[in-house]
C-alpha positions in Angstrom: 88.6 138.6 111.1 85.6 138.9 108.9 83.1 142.0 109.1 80.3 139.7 110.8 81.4 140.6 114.7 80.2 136.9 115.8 82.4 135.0 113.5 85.9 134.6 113.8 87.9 133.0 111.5 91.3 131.4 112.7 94.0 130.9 109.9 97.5 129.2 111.0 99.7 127.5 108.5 102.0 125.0 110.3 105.4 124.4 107.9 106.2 120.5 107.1 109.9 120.3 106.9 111.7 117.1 107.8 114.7 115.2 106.1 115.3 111.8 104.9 118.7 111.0 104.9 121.4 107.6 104.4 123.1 107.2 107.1 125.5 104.0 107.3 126.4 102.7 110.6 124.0 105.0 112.8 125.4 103.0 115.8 128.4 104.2 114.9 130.5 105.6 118.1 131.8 108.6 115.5 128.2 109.2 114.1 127.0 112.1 115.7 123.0 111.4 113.7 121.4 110.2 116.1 122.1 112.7 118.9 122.0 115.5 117.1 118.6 116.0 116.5 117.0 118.1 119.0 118.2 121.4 121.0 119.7 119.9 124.3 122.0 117.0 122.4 123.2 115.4 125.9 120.5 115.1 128.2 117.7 112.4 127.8 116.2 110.0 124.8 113.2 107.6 125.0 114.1 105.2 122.8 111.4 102.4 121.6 112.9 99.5 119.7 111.9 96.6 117.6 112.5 93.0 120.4 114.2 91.3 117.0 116.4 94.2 116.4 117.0 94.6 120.2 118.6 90.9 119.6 120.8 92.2 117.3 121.8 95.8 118.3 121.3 95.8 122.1 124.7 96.3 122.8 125.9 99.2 119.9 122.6 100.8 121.0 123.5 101.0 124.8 127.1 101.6 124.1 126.1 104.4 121.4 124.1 106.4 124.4 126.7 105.6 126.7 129.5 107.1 125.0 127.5 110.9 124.2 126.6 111.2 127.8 122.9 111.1 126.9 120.5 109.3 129.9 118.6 106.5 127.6 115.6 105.0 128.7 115.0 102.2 125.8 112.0 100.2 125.9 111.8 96.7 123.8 108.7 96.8 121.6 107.4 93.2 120.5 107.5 92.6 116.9 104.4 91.7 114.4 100.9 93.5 113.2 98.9 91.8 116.2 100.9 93.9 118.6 99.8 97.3 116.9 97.1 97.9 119.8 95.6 100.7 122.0 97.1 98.9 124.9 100.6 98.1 123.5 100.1 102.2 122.7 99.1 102.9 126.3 101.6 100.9 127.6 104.6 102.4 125.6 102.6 106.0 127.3 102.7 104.9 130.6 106.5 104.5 130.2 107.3 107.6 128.7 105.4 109.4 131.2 107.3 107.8 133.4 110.4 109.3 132.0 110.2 112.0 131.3 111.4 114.2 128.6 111.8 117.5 127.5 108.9 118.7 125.5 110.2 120.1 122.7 113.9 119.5 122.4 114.4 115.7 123.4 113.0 113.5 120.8 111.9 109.9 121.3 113.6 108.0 118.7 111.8 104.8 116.8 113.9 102.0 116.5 112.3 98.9 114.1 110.1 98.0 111.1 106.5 99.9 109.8 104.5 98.4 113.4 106.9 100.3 115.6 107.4 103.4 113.9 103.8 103.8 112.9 103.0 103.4 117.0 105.8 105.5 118.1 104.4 108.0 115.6 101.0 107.7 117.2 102.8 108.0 121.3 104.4 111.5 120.0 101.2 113.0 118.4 99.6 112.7 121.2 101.8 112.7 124.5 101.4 116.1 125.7 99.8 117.1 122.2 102.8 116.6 120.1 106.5 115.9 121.0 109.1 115.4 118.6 110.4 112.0 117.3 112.8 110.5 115.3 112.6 107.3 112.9 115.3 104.8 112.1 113.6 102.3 110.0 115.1 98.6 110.3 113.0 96.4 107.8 113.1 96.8 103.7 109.5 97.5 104.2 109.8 100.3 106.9 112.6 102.0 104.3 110.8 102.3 101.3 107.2 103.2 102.7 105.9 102.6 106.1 108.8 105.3 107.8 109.2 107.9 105.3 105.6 109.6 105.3 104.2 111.1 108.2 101.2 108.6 108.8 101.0 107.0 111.8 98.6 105.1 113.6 97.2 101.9 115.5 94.6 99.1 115.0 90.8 99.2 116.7 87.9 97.3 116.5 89.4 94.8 114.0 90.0 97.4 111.4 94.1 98.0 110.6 95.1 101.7 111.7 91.7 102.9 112.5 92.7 105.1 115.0 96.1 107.6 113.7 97.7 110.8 113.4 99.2 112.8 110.8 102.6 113.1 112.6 105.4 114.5 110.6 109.1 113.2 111.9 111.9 115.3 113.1 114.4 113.4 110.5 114.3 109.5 109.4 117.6 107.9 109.3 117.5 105.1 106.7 121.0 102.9 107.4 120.6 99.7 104.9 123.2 97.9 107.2 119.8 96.7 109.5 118.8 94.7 106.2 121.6 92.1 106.2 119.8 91.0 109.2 116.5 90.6 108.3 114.8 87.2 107.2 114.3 86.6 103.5 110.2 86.4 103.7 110.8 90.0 104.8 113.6 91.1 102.2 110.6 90.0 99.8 107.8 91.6 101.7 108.8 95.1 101.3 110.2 93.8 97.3 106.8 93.7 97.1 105.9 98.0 97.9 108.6 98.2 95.9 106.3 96.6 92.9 104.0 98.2 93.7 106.2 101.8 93.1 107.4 100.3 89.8 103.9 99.0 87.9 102.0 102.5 89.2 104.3 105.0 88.6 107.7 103.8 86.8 108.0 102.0 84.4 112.4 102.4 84.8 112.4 100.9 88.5 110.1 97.8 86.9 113.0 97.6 84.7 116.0 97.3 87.4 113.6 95.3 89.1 113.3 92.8 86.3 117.5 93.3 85.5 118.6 93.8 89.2 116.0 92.6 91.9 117.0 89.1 92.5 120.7 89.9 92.9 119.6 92.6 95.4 117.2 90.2 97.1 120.2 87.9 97.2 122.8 91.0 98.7 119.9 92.4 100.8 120.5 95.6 99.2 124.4 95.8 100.1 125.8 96.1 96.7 125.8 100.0 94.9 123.3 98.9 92.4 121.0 97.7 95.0 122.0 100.9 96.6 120.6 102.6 93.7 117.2 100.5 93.8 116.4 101.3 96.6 117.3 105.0 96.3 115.2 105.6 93.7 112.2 103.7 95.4 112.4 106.3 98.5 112.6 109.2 95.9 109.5 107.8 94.2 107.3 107.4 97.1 107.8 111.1 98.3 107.6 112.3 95.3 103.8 111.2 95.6 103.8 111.8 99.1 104.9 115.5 99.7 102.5 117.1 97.2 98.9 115.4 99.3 101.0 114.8 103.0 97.1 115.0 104.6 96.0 112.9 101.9 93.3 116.2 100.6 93.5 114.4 97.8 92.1 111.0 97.9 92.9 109.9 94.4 96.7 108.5 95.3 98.8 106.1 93.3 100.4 104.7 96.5 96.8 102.9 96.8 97.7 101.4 94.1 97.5 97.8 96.2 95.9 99.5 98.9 92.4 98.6 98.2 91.6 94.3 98.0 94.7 93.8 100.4 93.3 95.4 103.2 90.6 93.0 103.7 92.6 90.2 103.6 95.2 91.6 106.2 92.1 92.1 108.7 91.9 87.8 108.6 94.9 87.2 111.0 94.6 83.3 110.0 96.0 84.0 106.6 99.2 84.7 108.4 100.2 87.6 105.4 102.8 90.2 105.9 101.6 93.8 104.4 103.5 93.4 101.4 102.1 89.9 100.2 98.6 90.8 101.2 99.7 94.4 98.5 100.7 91.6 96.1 97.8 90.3 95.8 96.0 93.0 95.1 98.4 94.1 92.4 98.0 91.3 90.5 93.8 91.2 91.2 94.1 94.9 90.3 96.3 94.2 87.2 94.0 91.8 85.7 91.1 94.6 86.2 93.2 97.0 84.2 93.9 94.0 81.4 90.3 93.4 81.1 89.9 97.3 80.7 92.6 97.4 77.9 94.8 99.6 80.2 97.3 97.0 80.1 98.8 94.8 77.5 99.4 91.0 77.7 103.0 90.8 77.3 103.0 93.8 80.0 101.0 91.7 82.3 103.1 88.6 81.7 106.1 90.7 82.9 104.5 91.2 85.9 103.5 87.6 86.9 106.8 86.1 85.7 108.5 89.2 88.0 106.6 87.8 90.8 107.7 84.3 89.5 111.5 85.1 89.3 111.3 86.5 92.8 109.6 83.2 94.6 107.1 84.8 96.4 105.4 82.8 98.1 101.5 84.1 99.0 99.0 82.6 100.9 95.9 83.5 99.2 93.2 81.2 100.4 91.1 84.2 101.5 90.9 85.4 98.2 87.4 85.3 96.9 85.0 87.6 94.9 83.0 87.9 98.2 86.0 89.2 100.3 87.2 91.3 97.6 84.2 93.1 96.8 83.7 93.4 100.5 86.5 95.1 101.1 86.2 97.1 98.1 83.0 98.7 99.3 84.6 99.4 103.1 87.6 101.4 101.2 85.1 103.3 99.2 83.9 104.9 102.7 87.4 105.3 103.2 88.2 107.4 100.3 84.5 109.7 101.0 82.3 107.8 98.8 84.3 107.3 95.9 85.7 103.9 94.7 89.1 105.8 93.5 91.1 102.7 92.6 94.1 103.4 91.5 94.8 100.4 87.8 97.9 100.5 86.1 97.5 102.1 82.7 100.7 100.4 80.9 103.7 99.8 83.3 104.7 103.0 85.0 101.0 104.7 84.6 98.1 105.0 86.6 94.1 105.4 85.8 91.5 106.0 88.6 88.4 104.6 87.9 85.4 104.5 89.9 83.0 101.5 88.3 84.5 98.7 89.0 81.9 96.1 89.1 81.3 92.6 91.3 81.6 90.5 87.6 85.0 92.3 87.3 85.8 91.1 90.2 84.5 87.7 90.0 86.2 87.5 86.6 89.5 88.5 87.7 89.6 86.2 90.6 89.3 83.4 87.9 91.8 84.5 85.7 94.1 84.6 88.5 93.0 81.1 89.6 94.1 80.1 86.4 97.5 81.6 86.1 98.6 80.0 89.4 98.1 76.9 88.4 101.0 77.1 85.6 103.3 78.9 88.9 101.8 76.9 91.8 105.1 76.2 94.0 105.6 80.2 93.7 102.0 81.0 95.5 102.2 78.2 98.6 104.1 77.6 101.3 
């Protein structure tokens, strides 16, 4: 309390503690994970769940619930970006209201890729200011990014998670058993955060990527050294995240791909998953930084014959000077004012700069124009 007896000033630190943890066969009648998080481990769990891994897992996850004694109410979420809406989020409300739970020690538990967990983040901020929740991540994409911070949030007014929550999880189980299912587009979608980890931040990941990455894309990440990969991609993105969780700090490398991309995942015609659409603007962004002499030829041929090697396949008819500089000046409001994008400085570093220019721009669209002819099966479908 300060000496002025009309001003009172309120100081409360909350504590961020959660856990990210492997954990193979979650569904697993002798893995006691899931149900033991929370204070009363046998009562009731809300349970949202992907409707593509409800195909898969609708049986283990009943059986699971079953078997522990534990009342499950699980409701099937439908899959994709263009079901990330306020009423999809008031929906999933009205059914947990309709169950309901213990505040504080019966978690609702997220079952699916970054769309599900980001709105099941959003339901427990919010429903009755703040319940507890749990994540089990099912898509590449959802294990190496989208489910391990504590971002959550929904789309509004035709702008991608305009309305959100900083919503930290109880625990997030990662079991890489869900990725043997998944399709290969989406193996290579969250390949593509992965990148993204790699050409910011390190330079040793870009090099299992390059030694590695196609046998793992081939395994799905079954085999110990894709194991590995992905191991050290989680360890890498909270290592970036922990230090800024409520993003004080503006200037992050995990926007590395973050800023052209977002513009062209607003266009729902382009039909781009989160990770291409971040492809793209790794490579736009890469040829900035080449043009800047922050990165070397040979370094940015690495990078295109990467993407090369992989096959991924990008539509990227959206992308013009226009669009890009566009978007560019709506993620500058974003970041408070600042253009902060984040350019690779080598492979494994990172420069902010704040100057980019519309020529730059318009120059590196060309230059990309122009090494897609020489790979143009790689960027089509």
């Amino acid at each position: 309390m300060t000496d002025n007896a009309s001003v009172w000033r309120v100081r409360y630190q909350r504590p961020i503690e959660y856990e990210v943890a492997n954990c193979e066969n979650i569904f697993s009648l002798e893995n006691e994970a899931l149900r033991s998080i929370g204070k009363r481990r046998d009562t009731r769990r809300f349970i949202i769940v992907d409707e593509n891994v409800n195909q898969h897992f609708s049986k283990q996850i009943a059986d699971y619930f079953e078997h522990h004694g534990i009342n499950a109410r699980v409701l099937v979420f439908p899959s994709g970006e263009k079901n990330k809406t306020v009423d999809n989020y008031l929906w999933v409300l009205r059914e947990l209201d309709k169950f309901p739970i213990n505040r504080r020690d019966e978690p609702i538990i997220a079952i699916g890729g970054g769309v599900l967990t980001d709105i099941a983040g959003f339901v427990a901020g919010s429903y009755r200011r703040g319940i507890p929740h749990v994540k089990v991540p099912t898509t590449l994409m959802g294990y190496v990014d989208a489910s391990i911070g504590i971002k959550a949030g929904i789309n509004f007014n035709n702008n991608k998670n305009r309305l959100g929550a900083f919503e930290p999880p109880k625990k997030v189980f990662l079991d890489r058993n869900f990725l043997k299912t998944l399709p290969p587009r989406h193996i290579l979608n969250g390949m593509c955060e992965m990148i993204k980890l790699a050409v910011i931040k390190d330079y040793e990941l870009f090099e299992l990527l390059e030694s590695h990455g196609t046998s793992s894309i081939e395994s799905r990440f079954q085999d110990e050294t894709s194991a590995s990969i992905l191991d050290r991609s989680v360890g890498g993105m909270l290592e970036e995240l922990q230090p800024n969780l409520f993003e004080d700090e503006l200037a992050r490398k995990v926007d590395f791909g973050h800023t052209f991309s977002y513009g062209l995942e607003t266009h729902p015609e382009t039909d781009l998953l989160h990770g291409e659409a971040v492809l793209i603007d790794i490579l736009i962004s890469s040829l900035l930084a080449f043009a800047r002499d922050l990165v070397a030829e040979q370094e940015l041929n690495r990078l295109f014959d990467l993407v090369s090697k992989f096959g991924i396949a990008l539509n990227d008819t959206l992308v013009t000077p226009q669009l890009l500089w566009e978007t560019l000046e709506e993620r500058t409001y974003h970041r408070n004012g600042l253009q902060r994008v984040p350019l690779p400085k080598g492979l494994g570093g990172c420069a902010f700069v704040n100057d980019v220019k519309f020529e730059e721009v318009e120059s590196a669209c060309k230059i990309y124009e122009e090494r897609k002819k020489s790979n143009e099966p790689i960027y089509q479908y």
